[in-house]
C-alpha positions, 0 to 999 in steps of 0.5 A: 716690309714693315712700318715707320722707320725706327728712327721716326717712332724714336723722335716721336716718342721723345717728342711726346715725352718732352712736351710733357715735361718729362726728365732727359732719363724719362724722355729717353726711357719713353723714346726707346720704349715707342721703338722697342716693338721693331726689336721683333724684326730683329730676325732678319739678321739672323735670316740675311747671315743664313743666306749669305753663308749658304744655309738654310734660313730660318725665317726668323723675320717672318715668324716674328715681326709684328708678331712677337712685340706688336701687340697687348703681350708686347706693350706689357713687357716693354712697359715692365721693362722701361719701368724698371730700367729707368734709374732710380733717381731719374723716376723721380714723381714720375715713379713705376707706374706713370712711366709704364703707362708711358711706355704703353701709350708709346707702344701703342701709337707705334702701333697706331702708326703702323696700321696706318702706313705699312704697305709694301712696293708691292700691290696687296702688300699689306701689313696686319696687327696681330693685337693678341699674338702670340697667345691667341691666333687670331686675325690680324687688324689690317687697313686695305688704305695703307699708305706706302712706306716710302710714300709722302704720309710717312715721310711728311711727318719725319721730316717735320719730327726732324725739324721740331727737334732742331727747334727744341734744341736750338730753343731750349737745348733739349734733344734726343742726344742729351743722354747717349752722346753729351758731348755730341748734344752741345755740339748740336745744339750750339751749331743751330744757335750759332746758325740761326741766331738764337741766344742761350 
């Protein structure tokens, strides 16, 4: 159980950053930052291998996700660490600080959007913010109208997200590709020109 899909606070970060005007490098360093909290769920590999070898599992994922990164603590490392990731030449007027506010808004509408729709198959399954852990063990924010991850509150935007990516790619040759897989971002961009028509 846990919030939005990655890849959805992935193509909603980069979509903030490209309407903003950002460099491929930026977008990207933003992108990633909006789905750098998930990176504390990483503990159910730990959790899955433990079991499938027959060990006792450490229950990693429950002790960490939405505990670790989804939180004050959280924004404030991946900030740092989107600042001072993103290369030199690649900041350019951005610089440090424009890029760490960035990443903090990023980390913060990630939160946003799983407060919002985290609730679980199951009834009660709810999924709280714990906003000051793990400094301070406080009571997490939770919100009993979660919507179901699975349901249409969530699943409505992805599919819009995915359809305004296309849009900017055919329209403007700008995607999430651009700086991962070159190569692969030309293929995509000249098959949705090519599909509907639209000149370079």
């Amino acid at each position: 159980m846990h919030g939005l899909s990655p890849v959805t606070h992935f193509l909603l970060s980069w979509s903030l950053a490209d309407g903003a005007g950002l460099r491929p490098k930026q977008r990207l360093a933003v992108a990633l930052a909006g789905v750098a909290p998930d990176l504390d769920g990483l503990g159910i590999v730990v959790d899955i291998t433990s079991q499938a070898l027959h060990l006792r599992s450490p229950g990693w994922y429950g002790l960490a996700h939405h505990v670790l990164l989804h939180g004050l603590i959280g924004a404030v490392l991946i900030a740092g660490c989107t600042a001072f990731a993103t290369p030199r030449d690649e900041r350019g007027s951005v610089g440090y600080w424009r890029l760490a506010i960035w990443a903090v808004l990023m980390v913060h509408l990630h939160l946003l959007c799983d407060f919002l729709g985290s609730a679980g198959p199951g009834r009660g399954q709810l999924w709280p913010i714990t906003y000051f852990s793990p400094v301070l063990d406080t009571p997490g924010w939770v919100w009993s109208g979660q919507w179901l991850l699975n349901g249409w509150q969530n699943l409505s935007p992805s599919c819009g997200l995915l359809g305004w990516v296309c849009v900017r790619a055919a329209r403007d040759a700008r995607s999430p590709l651009e700086v991962i897989a070159p190569r692969m971002h030309l293929i995509f961009v000249n098959a949705l020109r090519s599909r509907f028509k639209v000149s370079s």
